[in-house]
N, C-alpha and C positions, 0 to 999 in steps of 0.2 A: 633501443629495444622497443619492440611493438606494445600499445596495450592491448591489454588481455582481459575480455573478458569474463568472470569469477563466476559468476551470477548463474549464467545458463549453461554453466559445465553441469550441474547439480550433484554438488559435493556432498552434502548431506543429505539422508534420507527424512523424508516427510514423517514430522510426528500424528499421531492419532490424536483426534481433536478429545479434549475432556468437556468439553462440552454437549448437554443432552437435548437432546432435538427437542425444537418445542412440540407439545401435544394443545393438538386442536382442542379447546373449552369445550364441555360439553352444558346441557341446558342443566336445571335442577334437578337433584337427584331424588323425583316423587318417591320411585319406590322404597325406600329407604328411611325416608319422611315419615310415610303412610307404614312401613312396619315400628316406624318410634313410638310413633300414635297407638296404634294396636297395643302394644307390649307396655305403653303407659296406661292405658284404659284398665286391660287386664289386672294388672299391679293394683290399681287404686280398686277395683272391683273386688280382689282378693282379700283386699287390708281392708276393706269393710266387711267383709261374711268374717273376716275372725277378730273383728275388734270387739264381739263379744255381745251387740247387742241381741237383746230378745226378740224374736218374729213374732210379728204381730198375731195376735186370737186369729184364728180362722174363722172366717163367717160360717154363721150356723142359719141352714135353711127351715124357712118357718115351718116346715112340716114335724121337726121335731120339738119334741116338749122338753124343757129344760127346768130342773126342779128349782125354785127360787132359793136361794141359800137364806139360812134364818137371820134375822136382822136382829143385831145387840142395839142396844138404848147407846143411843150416844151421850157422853158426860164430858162437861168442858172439864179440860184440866186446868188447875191452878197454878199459879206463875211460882217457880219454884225460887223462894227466898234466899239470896244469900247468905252464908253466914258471917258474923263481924269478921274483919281482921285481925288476925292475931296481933298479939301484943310485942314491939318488941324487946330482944331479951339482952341485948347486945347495947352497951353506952357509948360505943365510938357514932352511933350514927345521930342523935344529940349532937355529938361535941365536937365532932369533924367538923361541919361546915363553922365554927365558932373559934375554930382551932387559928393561931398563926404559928409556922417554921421559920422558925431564927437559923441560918444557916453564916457559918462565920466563913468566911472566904480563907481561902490558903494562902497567904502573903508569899509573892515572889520575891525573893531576893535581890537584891541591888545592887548593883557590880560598880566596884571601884573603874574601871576602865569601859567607858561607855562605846555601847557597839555603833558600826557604822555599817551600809552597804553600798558595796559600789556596781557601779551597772555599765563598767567598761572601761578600757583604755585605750586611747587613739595617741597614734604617731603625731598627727597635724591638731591644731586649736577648733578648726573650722568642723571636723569630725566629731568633735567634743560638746561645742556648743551646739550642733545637730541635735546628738541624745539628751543635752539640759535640754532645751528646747520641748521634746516630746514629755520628755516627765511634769515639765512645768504644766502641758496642757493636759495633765492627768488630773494636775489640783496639789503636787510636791515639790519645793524647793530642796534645788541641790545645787551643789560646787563645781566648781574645777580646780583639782588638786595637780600642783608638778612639784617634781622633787626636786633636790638642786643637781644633783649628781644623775638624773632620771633626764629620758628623750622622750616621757609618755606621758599626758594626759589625759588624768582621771576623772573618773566624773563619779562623786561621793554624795550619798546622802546622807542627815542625820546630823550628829549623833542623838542614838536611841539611850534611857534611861534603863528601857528592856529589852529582852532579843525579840518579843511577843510585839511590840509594837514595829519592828521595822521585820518582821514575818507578815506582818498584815500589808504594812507597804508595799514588800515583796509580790503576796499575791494581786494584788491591786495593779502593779505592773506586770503581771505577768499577764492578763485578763486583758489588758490591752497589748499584747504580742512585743512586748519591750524586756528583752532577755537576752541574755543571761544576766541575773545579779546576784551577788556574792553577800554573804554577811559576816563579821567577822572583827574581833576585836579593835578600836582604835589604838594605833599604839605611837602617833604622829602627834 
């Protein structure tokens, strides 16, 4: 069989370009400029006649006589006294800055079974000592825990006295992008 060629049968019709024709640059657009100008001049010329100031006296030509207005005695005024400060009426302000608040802390409770948190569990040892590894360079020692009957190694912090202190641990590695971790009774 002969080849054939596809090409110049022209099997499909030419599409219409979406593309839009370049337009020749033109120079700066003075006119345009030159009406911003105008239209700012005016503006600011406007917001001055109504910003309210007074116009100036009109000059008066010397051919008119103008009656002097009567002149008052000028007297310095005297510097007007304060009067005392009031008294005041009120004893907390005394005895505030004298004051000290005794405030008794709320005592947390303390668990028989101290919490722990873990921050993973990996099939291989080498996965595990990874994430020790990163906790340790946070400034945290932690374990690695396997069960006997278990194929997975944990990695445990703790144990905590309070859930409060291994919450701040918690956040502390969270802060540095080392998540998930779990908190949650020891019971091992």
């Amino acid at each position: 069989m002969a080849n054939r060629d596809y090409v110049k049968r022209g099997g499909s019709p030419k599409k219409n370009s979406t593309r839009k024709k370049a337009v020749p640059r033109r120079g700066f657009p003075w006119r345009s400029s030159l009406l911003a100008v105008i239209a700012v001049c005016a503006f600011g010329s406007l917001l001055i006649t109504l910003s309210g100031q007074p116009d100036p006296e009109p000059a008066v030509p010397d051919s008119v006589i103008v009656p002097a207005k009567p002149s008052k005695p000028v007297t310095k005024k005297k510097k007007e006294v304060l009067p005392p400060p009031p008294t005041e009426k009120w004893e907390y302000v005394k005895s505030l800055p004298n004051r000290e608040i005794k405030v008794k802390p709320k005592e947390l409770p303390v668990s028989e079974i101290p919490y722990v948190m873990q921050c993973g569990a990996y099939k291989t040892l080498h996965q595990a000592e990874e994430r020790k590894a990163k906790i340790a360079f946070q400034g945290l020692v932690s374990k690695i825990r396997k069960k006997e009957n278990s194929n997975w190694y944990r990695v445990v912090l703790g144990p905590y006295k309070f859930k409060r202190e291994a919450e701040k641990d918690k956040h502390r590695l969270q802060r540095a992008k080392i998540e998930p971790c779990a908190i949650w009774k020891d019971t091992q």
